[in-house]
N, C-alpha and C positions, 0 to 999 in steps of 0.2 A: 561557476554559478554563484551569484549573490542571495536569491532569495526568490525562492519557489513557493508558495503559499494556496492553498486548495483548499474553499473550504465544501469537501465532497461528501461531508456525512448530512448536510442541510440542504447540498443542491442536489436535485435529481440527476443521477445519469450523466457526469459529467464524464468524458472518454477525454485522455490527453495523451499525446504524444511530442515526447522534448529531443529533438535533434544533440545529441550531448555536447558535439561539436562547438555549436554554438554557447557561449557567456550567455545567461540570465541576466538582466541587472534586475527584474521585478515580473510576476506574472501575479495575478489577480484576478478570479474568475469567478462570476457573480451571476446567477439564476435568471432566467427572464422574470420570475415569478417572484421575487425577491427572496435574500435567504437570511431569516434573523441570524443574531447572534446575541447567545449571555454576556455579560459582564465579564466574565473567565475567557470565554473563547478571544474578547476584543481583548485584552489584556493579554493573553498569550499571542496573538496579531501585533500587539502593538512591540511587544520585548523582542519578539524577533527581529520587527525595523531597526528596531536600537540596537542589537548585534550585529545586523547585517549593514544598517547604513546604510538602509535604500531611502530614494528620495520620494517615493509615491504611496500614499494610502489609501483606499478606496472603503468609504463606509457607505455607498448610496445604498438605501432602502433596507436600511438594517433593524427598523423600528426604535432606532435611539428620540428622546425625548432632550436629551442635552448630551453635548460634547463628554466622551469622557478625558477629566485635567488630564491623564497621563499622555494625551496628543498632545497636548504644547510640549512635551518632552522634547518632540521627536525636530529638532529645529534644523536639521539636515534637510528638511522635502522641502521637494520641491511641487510639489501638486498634492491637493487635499480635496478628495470627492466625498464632500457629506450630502447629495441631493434625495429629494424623496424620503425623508425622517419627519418627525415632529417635533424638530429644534427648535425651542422658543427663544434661546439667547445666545447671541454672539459673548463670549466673555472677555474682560480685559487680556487676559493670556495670549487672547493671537495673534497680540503682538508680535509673542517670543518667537513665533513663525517667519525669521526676515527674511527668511530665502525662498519662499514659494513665490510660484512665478503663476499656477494655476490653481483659483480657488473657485469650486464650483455646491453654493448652500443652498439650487434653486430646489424649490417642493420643499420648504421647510413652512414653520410658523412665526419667521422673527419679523420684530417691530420694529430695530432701532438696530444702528451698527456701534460698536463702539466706538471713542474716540483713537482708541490704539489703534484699530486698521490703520490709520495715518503711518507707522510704524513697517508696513508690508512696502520700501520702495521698490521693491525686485516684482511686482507682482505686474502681472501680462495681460490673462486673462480673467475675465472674473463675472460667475454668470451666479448674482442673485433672486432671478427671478421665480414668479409666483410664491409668494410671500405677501407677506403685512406692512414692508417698510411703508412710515409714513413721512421719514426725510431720510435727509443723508447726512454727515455729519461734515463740518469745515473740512476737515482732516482727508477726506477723501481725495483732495486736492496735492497733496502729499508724496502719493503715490502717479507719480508721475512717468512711469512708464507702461503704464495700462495700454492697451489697443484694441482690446474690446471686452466691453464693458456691457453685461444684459443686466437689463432692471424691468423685466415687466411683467406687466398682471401684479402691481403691487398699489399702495394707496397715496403714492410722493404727491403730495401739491404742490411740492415746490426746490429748485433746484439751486444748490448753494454755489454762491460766485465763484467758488474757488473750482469749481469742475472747469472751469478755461484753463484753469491749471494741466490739465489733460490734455496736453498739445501735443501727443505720439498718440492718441486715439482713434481707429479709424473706423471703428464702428460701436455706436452707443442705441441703445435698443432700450428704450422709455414708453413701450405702448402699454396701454390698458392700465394708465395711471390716472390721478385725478390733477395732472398739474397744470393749472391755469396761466401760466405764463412764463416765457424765457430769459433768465438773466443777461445782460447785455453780452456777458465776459463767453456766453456762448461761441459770440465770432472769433473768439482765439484761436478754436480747435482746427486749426490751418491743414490737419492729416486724414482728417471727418472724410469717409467717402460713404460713408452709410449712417440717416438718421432716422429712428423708430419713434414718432410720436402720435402714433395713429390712437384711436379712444381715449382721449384726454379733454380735458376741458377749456384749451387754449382758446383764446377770442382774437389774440393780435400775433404778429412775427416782431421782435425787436429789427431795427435795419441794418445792424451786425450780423445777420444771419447772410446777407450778401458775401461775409469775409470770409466765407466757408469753397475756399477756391478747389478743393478736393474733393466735392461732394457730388455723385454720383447719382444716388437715390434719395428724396425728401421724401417721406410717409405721412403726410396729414390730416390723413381719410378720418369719419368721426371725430371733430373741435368742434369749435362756434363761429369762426374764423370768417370774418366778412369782408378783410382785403389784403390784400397783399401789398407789402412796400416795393417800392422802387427798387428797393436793394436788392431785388430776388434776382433782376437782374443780370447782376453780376456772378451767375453763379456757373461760370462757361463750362465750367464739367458735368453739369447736372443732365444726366441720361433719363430717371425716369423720376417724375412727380404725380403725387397723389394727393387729390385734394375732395374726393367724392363721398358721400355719405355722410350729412349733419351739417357740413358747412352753409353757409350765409350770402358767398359772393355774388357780389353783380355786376362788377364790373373786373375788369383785367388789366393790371398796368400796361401800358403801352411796351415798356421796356422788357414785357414777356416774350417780347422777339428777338430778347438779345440772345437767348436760350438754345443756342443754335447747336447744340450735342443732342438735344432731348428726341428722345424716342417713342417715351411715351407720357401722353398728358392725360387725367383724370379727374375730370370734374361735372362724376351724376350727383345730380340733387341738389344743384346751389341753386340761385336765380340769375341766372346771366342771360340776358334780352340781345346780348349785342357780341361781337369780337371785336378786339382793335384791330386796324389793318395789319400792324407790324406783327400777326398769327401767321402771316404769309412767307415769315423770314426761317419759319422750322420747318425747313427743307430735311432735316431726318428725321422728321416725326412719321411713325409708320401707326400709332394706336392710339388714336382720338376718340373719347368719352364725352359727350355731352347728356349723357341720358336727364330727363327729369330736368328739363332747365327751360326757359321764356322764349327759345328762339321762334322767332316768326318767318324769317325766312333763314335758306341755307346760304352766309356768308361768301360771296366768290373769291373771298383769301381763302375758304376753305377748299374750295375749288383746284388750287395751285399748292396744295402739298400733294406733290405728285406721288411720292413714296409713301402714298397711307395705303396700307391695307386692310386696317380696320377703322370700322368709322363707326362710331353706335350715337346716335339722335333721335332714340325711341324717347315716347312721351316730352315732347315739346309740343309747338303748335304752329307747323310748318302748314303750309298750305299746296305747296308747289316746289319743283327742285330747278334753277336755275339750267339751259343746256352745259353747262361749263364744268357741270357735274361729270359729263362725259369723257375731263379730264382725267379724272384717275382710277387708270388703266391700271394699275396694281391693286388694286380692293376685291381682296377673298370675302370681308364679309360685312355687311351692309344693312345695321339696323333703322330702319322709320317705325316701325311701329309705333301705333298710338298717336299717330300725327291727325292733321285732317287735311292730308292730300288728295286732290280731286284728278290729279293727271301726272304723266310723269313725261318727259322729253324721251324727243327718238334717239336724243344721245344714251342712253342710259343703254342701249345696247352696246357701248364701247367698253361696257366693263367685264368684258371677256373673259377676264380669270375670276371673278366671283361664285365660289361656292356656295355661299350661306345669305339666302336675301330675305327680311324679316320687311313685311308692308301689310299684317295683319291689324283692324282698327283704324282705318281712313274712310275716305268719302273715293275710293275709288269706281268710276262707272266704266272704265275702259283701259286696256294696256296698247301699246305701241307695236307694232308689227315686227319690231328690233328685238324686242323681248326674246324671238328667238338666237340671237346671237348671242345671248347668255350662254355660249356655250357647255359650261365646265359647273354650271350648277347643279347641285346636291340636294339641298334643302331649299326649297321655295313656299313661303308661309303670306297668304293671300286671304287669310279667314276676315269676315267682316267685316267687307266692305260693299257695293255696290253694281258686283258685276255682272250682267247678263251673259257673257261670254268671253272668250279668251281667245287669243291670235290661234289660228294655224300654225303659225309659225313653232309654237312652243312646242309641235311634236319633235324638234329637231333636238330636244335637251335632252338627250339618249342619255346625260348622267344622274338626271333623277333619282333619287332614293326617297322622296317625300315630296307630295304638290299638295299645301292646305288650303283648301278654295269653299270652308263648311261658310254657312250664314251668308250667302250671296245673293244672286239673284235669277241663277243659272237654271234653264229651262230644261236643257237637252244638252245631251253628251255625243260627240263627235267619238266617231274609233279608234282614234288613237287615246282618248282620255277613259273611253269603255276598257282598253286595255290594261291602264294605266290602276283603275277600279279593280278589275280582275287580279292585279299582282300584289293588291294592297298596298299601293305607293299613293291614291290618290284619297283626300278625306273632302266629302262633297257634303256632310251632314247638313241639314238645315237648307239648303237649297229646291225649290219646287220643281225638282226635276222629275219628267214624267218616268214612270216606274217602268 
């Protein structure tokens, strides 16, 4: 056994049992509630790594307000957990740390990193987020064998060129910053499969961001972002993007069909009036967002992504759904609401695995007699719109668990919808139904 360490007179009730059999190299057991420590007790912590030679220290949530020097002693570790403190400063010292491969300082208070971090090449992982950074230093580029790297919930405006340096990095996590725009050298990061810049301030994509041939996930939900380059492209790995809430866009490259990995696309709340046809080429897109955007009618490339099962188009300003809609046969769930659809095709019975159909807020006067071959529906939300009455047909939807039909125009209630009443599955409020 290397080095057993317990600290049990500040945690509550900690019960351990050590198979002897097994080498220690390190045990560390820390309170969910956090467990301070004096000065004395971290210092008796710390002399023992130095005797023992172990490579990990764990200070998270100790109430330290700054590092104490005697950890740059400890230049054997390899991972240093200072998170959830009130650290206000990185010091030049952690430097003398070259061999940690795991630094983790997120829930502190620091502004600025030193220049020495440049000095950590060994380091791997390294999560400073929720913090004050307000940049990051040249030097960070340095360290070039990082792979993931969190930086967020901090105040970065701005990212220094030398992070293309970081070309072993494969996931960088930059949300909830204030950084307005991307250095070009971003396209270096050739290992990128995961990028976080969702609540940031960005308005543009540099067209390097196409060289991003690993990249899996783009998060650009909350920017200012009003188009995307060509370059995006290129980016044949990219499985899921996110471009909803805050954005600006109104248009969509053409070249967004080259995107033929993507899974899922998200784009509530920009202004987009239109799709290009080449939407028609993601063929595995299964989870399409248009919520909050200018569509006026529903696109027939949208039509021919046969594998969507989620489609959401609430609050646009559709008036009608194309029959072609009856193409896809895989859609569990089916937002319109907020549209001003007046009718819907007899195709829209062919979406037979649809559980969850949201058409509450339209000009609807009438449903389709197909309605009832919605077989497999659950949720069906029909409040306010125009209806005097609903299909017979629809008593065949034996999987109901919810029918919202309040603020209509419904006179009188059929017995299978009196039933329906009676189980507390059906909401008729607001209807002039006779009593």
């Amino acid at each position: 056994m290397k080095l057993m360490y317990i600290l049990s007179h500040k945690c509550p009730n900690v019960n351990i049992q050590i198979d002897t059999h097994y080498c220690v190299n390190h045990l560390i057991i820390t309170s969910n509630i956090g467990c301070y420590m004096d000065q004395s007790e971290i210092l008796s912590l710390i002399n023992d790594l130095k005797e023992d030679d172990s490579t990990s220290l764990n200070l998270a949530d100790k109430g330290l307000t700054s590092i104490p020097p005697e950890v740059f002693e400890l230049t054997q570790l390899t991972e240093l957990n200072l998170r959830e403190n009130s650290i206000s400063e990185l010091p030049p010292q952690i430097g003398n740390l070259t061999n940690l491969f795991r630094l983790n300082l997120s829930n502190n208070n620091l502004v600025t990193l030193p220049a020495e971090i440049g000095l950590l090449t060994n380091l791997g992982r390294v999560n400073i987020g929720s913090n004050q950074l307000i940049a990051l230093p040249d030097e960070i580029g340095q360290c070039s064998k990082i792979t993931w790297l969190y930086l967020t919930n901090n105040q970065i405006t701005s990212l220094p060129s030398t992070i293309g340096n970081l070309t072993e990095l494969t996931d960088l996590q930059l949300g909830g910053n204030s950084i307005t725009a991307l250095p070009q050298e971003i396209g270096n990061l050739k290992s990128l499969a995961e990028l976080q810049l969702s609540e940031n301030n960005i308005t543009a994509l540099p067209p390097t961001i196409g060289n991003l041939a690993s990249l899996s996930k783009l998060y650009l939900q909350g920017n200012e972002i009003s188009k995307l380059p060509s370059e995006v492209g290129n980016l044949q790995s990219l499985s899921w993007l996110y471009l909803h809430g805050g954005n600006q866009i109104e248009i969509l490259p053409p070249e967004i069909g080259n995107l033929v990995s993507l899974t899922g696309l998200y784009l509530e709340g920009n202004h987009i009036s239109e799709l290009p046809g080449e939407i028609e080429n993601l063929e595995n897109l299964v989870w399409l967002d248009l919520e909050g955007n200018n569509l006026t009618e529903l696109p027939l490339t949208i039509c021919k992504l046969t594998r969507l099962i989620q489609l959401n188009l609430r609050r646009n300003k559709l008036t009608e759904l194309p029959p072609d809609v009856g193409n896809l046969i895989d859609l569990t769930y089916f937002d319109l609401e907020g549209n001003q659809i007046e009718k819907l095709p007899s195709e829209i019975g062919n979406l037979e695995r649809l559980t969850e159909f949201h058409l509450n807020n339209n000009a609807l006067t009438l449903l389709p007699n197909e309605f009832g071959d919605l077989s497999e529906l659950v949720d069906l939300f029909l409040s306010n719109n125009q209806l005097k009455s609903v299909p017979e047909s629809m008593s065949q939807l034996i999987h109901l668990e919810s029918l919202h039909l309040s603020d209509n125009l419904i006179t009188e209630l059929p017995d299978w919808m009196q039933q329906l009443l009676d189980e507390e599955i059906l909401f008729i409020s607001g209807n002039p139904v006779a009593s």
